[in-house]
N, C-alpha and C positions, 0 to 999 in steps of 0.2 A: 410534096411540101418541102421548102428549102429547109436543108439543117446546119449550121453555121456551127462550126469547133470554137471554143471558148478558150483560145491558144492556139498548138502547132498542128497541123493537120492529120500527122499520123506519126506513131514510136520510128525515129530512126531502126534500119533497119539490121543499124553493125552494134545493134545494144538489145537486140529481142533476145539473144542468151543470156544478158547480164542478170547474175542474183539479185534480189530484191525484197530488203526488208519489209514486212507487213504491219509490224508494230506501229501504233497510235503515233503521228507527227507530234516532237517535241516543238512548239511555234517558236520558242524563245531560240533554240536551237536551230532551227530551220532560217532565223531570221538572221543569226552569227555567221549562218552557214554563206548566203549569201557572196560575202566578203573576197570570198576567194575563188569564185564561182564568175568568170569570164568568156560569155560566150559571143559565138563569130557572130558579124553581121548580113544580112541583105542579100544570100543568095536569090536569086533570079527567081520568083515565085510564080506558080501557074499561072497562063494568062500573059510572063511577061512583065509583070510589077513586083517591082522592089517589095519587100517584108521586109520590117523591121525585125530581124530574129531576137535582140535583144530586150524584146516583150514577148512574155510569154501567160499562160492562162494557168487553170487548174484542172484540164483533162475533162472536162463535160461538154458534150454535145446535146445543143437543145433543139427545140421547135416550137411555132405556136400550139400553144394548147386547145383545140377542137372546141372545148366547151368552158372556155372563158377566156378572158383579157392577159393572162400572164403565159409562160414557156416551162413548156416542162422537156425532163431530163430527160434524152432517147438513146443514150450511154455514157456509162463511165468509162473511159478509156484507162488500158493498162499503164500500168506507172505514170499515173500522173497524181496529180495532190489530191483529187478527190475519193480513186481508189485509197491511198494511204489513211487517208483520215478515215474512210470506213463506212461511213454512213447514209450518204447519198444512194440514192437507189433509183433506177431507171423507173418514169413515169410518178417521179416527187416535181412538182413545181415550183417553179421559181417567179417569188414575189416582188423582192427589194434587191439591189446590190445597195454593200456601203450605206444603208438607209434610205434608200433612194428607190422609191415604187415604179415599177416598169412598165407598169400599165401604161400603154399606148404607145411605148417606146417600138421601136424597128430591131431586126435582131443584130443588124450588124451596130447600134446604141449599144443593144446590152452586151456585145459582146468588146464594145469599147471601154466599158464601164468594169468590165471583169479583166480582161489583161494589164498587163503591167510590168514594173518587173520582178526579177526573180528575185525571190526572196521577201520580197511585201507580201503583206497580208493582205484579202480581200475577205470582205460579210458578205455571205449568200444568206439571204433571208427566205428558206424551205419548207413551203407545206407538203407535210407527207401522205405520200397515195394512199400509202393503209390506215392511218387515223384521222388523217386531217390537220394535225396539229403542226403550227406553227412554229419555229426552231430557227434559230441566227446560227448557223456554221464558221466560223473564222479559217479562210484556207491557205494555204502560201502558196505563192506564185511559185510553178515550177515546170518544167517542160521534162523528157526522161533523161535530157543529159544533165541538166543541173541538178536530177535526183540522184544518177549516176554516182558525179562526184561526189554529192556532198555524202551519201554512203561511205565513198572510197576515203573522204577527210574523217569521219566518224567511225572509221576502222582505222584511221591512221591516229585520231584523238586518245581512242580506247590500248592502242598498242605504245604511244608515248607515257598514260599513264602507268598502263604496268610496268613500263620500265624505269620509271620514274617510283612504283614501289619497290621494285628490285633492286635499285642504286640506292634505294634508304637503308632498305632489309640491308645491303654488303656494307654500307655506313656503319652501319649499327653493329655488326660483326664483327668490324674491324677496330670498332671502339671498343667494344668487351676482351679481346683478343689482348688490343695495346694496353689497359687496364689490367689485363690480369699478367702479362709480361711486369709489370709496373712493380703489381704487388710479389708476384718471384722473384723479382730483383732487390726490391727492401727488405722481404725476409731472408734471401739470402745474405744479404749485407748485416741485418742483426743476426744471423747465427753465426755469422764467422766474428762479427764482435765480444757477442758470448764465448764463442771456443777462447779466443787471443785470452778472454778476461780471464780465464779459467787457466790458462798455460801458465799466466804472466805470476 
């Protein structure tokens, strides 16, 4: 049975050592992140046809589901937005994208309806294999070089701000410093007023 990538078809492979944070995607953050996140277009795609690279998915590979009308999940691929978020788990199915019920859709629809670009948000609406229960996921479009960077801007965000407390922290030091120069300088000045009044 055909399985259709929900994005890029596999992790580049000059990024399978990069670190990779596993913490819960910030969306609001993920969606800032974006901005600065500029990637190449249309390498020559298998087969010979152009790809749009600057649409990209959320790292699930799905299939028809055997024993009913909707597509279930047959992996999470490494660094993509679905492993990040957590939750997704291989053989949960997939009902709605965006609100939009898939029933009778073709997979290369649903997988129209899930790419985008990077840094939008897309709703996976997921029944899961072990309870059954029904769940709207919100995921960000990301492929592993936009997750790449935008780590590398969110290690670059996190080291502006500390240095951005360290330039208060010496602000501040330098204030108490010139303050207390300030006040050695007036008491010096009243004690040599004192001494003269005392001489005179």
């Amino acid at each position: 049975m055909a399985t259709v990538p929900a994005g890029f078809d596999r992790s580049p492979s000059d990024f399978s050592d990069r670190p990779q944070q596993s913490s819960p995607l910030s969306i609001a953050g993920a969606v800032k992140a974006h901005t600065f996140v500029n990637l190449l277009r249309s390498p020559q795609a298998a087969g010979g046809a152009q790809e749009d690279l600057s649409k990209c998915g959320v790292g699930l590979y799905f299939e028809k589901d055997k024993n009913g009308p909707y597509m279930m999940v047959k992996e999470v691929t490494a660094r993509g937005s679905a492993e990040r978020e957590g939750s997704i788990r291989p053989g949960d199915k997939i009902t709605a994208v965006d609100g939009i019920d898939i029933d009778g859709k073709s997979l290369h629809q649903i997988r129209g309806l899930i790419v985008g670009e990077p840094g939008t948000i897309v709703n996976l609406s997921i029944e899961r294999i072990d309870t059954g229960l029904l769940t709207h996921i919100p995921l960000v479009r990301g492929n592993p070089m936009y997750w790449f960077w935008y780590d590398k801007n969110q290690q670059l965000l996190a080291q502006k701000d500390e240095l951005a407390a360290l330039l208060a922290e010496l602000r501040r030091k330098l204030r108490e410093g010139e303050d207390q120069r300030l006040k050695q300088q007036r008491d010096a000045q009243l004690a040599l007023s004192e001494a003269q009044a005392e001489s005179a």
